[in-house]
C-alpha positions in Angstrom: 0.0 0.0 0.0 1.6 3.6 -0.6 0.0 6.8 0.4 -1.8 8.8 -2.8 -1.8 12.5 -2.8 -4.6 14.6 -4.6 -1.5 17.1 -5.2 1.8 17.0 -3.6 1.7 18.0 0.4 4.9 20.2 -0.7 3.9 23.5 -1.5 4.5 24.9 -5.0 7.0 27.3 -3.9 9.2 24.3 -1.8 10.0 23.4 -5.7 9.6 26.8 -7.0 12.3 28.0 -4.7 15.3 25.9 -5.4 14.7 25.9 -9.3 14.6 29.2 -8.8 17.3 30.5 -7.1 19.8 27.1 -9.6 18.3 29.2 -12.7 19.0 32.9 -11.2 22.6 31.6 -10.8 23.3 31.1 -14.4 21.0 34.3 -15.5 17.6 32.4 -16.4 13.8 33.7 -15.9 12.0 32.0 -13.3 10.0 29.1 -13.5 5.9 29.5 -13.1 3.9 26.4 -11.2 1.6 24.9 -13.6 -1.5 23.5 -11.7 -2.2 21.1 -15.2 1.7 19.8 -14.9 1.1 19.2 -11.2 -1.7 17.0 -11.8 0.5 15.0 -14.9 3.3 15.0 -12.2 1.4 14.0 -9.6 -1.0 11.1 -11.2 2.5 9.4 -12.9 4.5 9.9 -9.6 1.1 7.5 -7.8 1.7 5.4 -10.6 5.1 4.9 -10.0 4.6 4.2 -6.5 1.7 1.8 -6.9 3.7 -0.3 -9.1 7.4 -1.9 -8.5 8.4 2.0 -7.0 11.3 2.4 -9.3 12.1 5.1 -12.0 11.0 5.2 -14.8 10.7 8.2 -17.1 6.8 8.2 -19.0 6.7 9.1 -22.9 4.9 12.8 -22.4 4.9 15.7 -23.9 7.2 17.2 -21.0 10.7 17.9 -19.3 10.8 15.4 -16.6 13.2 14.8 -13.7 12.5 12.3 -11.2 14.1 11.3 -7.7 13.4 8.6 -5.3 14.6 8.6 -1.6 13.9 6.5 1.6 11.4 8.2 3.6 9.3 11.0 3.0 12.1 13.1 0.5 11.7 17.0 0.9 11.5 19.0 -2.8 14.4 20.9 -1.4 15.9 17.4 -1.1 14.9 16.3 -4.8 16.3 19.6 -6.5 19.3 19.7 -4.5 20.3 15.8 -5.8 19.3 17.2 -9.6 21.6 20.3 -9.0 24.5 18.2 -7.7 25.0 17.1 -11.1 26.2 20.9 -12.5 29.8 20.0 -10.9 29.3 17.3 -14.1 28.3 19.6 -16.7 30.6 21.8 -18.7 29.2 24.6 -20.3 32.0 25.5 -23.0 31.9 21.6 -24.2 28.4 21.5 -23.5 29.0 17.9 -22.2 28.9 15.8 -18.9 31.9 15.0 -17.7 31.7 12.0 -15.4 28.5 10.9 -15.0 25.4 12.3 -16.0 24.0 15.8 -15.9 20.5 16.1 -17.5 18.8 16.7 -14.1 20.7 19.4 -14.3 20.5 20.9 -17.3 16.5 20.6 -17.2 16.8 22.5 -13.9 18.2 25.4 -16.2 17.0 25.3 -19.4 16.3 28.3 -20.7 13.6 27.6 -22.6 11.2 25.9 -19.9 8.5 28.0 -18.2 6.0 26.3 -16.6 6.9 23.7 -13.7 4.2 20.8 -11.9 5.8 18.5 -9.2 4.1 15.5 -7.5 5.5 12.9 -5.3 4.1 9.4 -4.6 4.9 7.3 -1.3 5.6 3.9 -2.2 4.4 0.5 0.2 8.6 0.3 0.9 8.3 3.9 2.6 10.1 5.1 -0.5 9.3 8.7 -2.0 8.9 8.8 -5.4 9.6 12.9 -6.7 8.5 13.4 -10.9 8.6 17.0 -12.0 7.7 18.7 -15.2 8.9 21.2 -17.0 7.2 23.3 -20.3 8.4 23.6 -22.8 10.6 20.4 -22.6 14.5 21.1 -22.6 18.3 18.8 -22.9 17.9 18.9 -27.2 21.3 17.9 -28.3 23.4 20.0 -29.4 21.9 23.1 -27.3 23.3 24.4 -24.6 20.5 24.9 -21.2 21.4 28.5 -20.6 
């Protein structure tokens, strides 16, 4: 059994905040909450948790980071592990160096707007985070900011 939210008991601005202040940092406008992305957010991150609660990324329209952690994971929690991967990315190469950086670079992309977050609690007391992000971002060959 896992715990279903209508929308996530975050507030908007606990994942407003930290996107925020990651896209300010490299000169980016600020990210809007998107009540429709919430709800897209929200219903895939119960579906994740109702299932085998692992990650995997759905085949929408959307940007889309996700982040599981034991326990009831903070939004502050879920953006900070996305924006650990910038140490990774190299702006001049416009490659990750080391392991992966797309978390990251959807955190900044310059092009996304509107953000929807929603986290699912799965039976294993795991928290399943999925956030979206409109216009979608990480095209190849683009640099995020």
């Amino acid at each position: 059994m896992f715990r279903k939210y209508p929308q996530s008991h975050d507030s908007p601005n606990s994942y407003l905040r930290p996107h925020n202040v990651a896209r300010a940092l490299v000169r980016v406008k600020p990210l809007r909450w998107d009540l429709g992305l919430a709800t897209v957010a929200q219903d895939y991150a119960n579906q994740l948790a109702a299932g085998p609660c692992s990650l995997e990324h759905s085949s929408g329209p959307y940007g889309e980071n996700l982040a599981m952690g034991s326990g009831d994971m903070s939004a502050a929690q879920a953006v900070a592990m996305w924006m650990d991967e910038k140490s990774y990315y190299d702006y001049y190469s416009n490659s990750c160096h080391g392991s992966a950086c797309g978390h990251y670079t959807q955190v900044v992309w310059r092009g996304s707007a509107r953000l929807g977050c929603g986290k699912g609690m799965c039976a294993n007391g795991a928290s399943i985070i999925v956030c979206n992000y409109d216009p979608a971002g990480n095209y190849i060959g683009t640099k995020p900011y």
